[in-house]
C-alpha positions as a Markdown table, in Angstrom:
| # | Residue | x | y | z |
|---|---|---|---|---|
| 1 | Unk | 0.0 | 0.0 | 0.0 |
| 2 | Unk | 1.3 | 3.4 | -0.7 |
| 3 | Unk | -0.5 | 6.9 | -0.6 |
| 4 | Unk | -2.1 | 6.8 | -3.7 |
| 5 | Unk | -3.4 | 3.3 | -3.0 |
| 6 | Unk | -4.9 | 5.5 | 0.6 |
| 7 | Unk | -6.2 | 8.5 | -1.9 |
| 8 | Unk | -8.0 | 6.0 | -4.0 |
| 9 | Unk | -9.1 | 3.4 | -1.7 |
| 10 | Unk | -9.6 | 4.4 | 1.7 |
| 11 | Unk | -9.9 | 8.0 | 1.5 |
| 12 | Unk | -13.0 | 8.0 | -0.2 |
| 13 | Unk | -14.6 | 5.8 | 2.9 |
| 14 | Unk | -13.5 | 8.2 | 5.6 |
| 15 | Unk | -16.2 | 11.1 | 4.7 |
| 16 | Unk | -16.1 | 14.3 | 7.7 |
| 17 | Unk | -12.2 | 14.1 | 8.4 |
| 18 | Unk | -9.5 | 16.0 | 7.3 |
| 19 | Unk | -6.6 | 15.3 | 5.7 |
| 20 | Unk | -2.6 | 16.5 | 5.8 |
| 21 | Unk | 0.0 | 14.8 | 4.2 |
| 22 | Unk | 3.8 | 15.5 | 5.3 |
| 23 | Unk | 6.9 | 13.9 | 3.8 |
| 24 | Unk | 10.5 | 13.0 | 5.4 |
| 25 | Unk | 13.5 | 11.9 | 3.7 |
| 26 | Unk | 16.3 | 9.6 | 4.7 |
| 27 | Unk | 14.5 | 8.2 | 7.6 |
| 28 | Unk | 15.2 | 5.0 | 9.3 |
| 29 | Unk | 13.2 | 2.5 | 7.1 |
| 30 | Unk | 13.8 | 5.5 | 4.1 |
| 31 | Unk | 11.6 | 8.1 | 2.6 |
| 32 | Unk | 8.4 | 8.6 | 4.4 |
| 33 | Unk | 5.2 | 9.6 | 3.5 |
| 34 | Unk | 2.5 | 10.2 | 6.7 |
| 35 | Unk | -1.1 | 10.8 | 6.4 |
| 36 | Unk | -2.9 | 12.9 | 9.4 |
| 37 | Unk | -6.1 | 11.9 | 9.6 |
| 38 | Unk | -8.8 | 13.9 | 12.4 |
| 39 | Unk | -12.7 | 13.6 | 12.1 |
| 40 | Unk | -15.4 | 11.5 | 13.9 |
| 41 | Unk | -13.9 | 12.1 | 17.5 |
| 42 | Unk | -10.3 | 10.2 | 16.3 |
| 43 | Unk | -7.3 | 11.3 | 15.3 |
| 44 | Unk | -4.7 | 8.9 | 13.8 |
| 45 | Unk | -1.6 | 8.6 | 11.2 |
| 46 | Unk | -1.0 | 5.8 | 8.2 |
| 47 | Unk | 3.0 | 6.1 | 7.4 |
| 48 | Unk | 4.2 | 4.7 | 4.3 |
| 49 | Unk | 7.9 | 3.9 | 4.1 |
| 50 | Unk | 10.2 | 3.1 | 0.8 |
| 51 | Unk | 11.2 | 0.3 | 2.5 |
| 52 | Unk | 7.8 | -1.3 | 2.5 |
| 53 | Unk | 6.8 | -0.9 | 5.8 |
| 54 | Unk | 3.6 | 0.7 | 7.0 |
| 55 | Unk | 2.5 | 1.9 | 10.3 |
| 56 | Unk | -0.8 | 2.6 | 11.6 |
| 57 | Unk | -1.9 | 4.7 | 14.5 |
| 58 | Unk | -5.5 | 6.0 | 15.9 |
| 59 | Unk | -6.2 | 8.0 | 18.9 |
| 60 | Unk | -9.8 | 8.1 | 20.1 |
| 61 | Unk | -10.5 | 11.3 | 21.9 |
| 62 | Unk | -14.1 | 10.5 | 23.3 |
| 63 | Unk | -12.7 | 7.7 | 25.1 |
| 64 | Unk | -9.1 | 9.1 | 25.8 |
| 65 | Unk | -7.7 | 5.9 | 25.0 |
């Protein structure tokens, strides 16, 4: 999955949040691409790195957990 796989895919199914997009070079699994996602009471990231990994985070402010 990369961010245009996100844009296409998933983006489309998270109606009512925003959006920023950030990128980072040279990090420790390479080049890094984050999505900040905030809407419905959550906030969370989806990072994409060169290297292949992904990582996936979601906070959910309602329930402070």
């Amino acid at each position: 999955m990369n961010v245009d796989y996100f844009n296409w895919y998933i983006k489309p199914l998270l109606k009512d949040c925003s959006f920023k997009y950030s990128s980072f070079s040279n990090g420790d699994f390479g080049d890094l691409e984050r999505v900040e996602i905030d809407g419905r009471g959550k906030v969370g990231a989806v990072e994409f790195w060169s290297m292949g990994w992904m990582g996936v985070d979601v906070y959910d402010c309602i329930l402070d957990d």
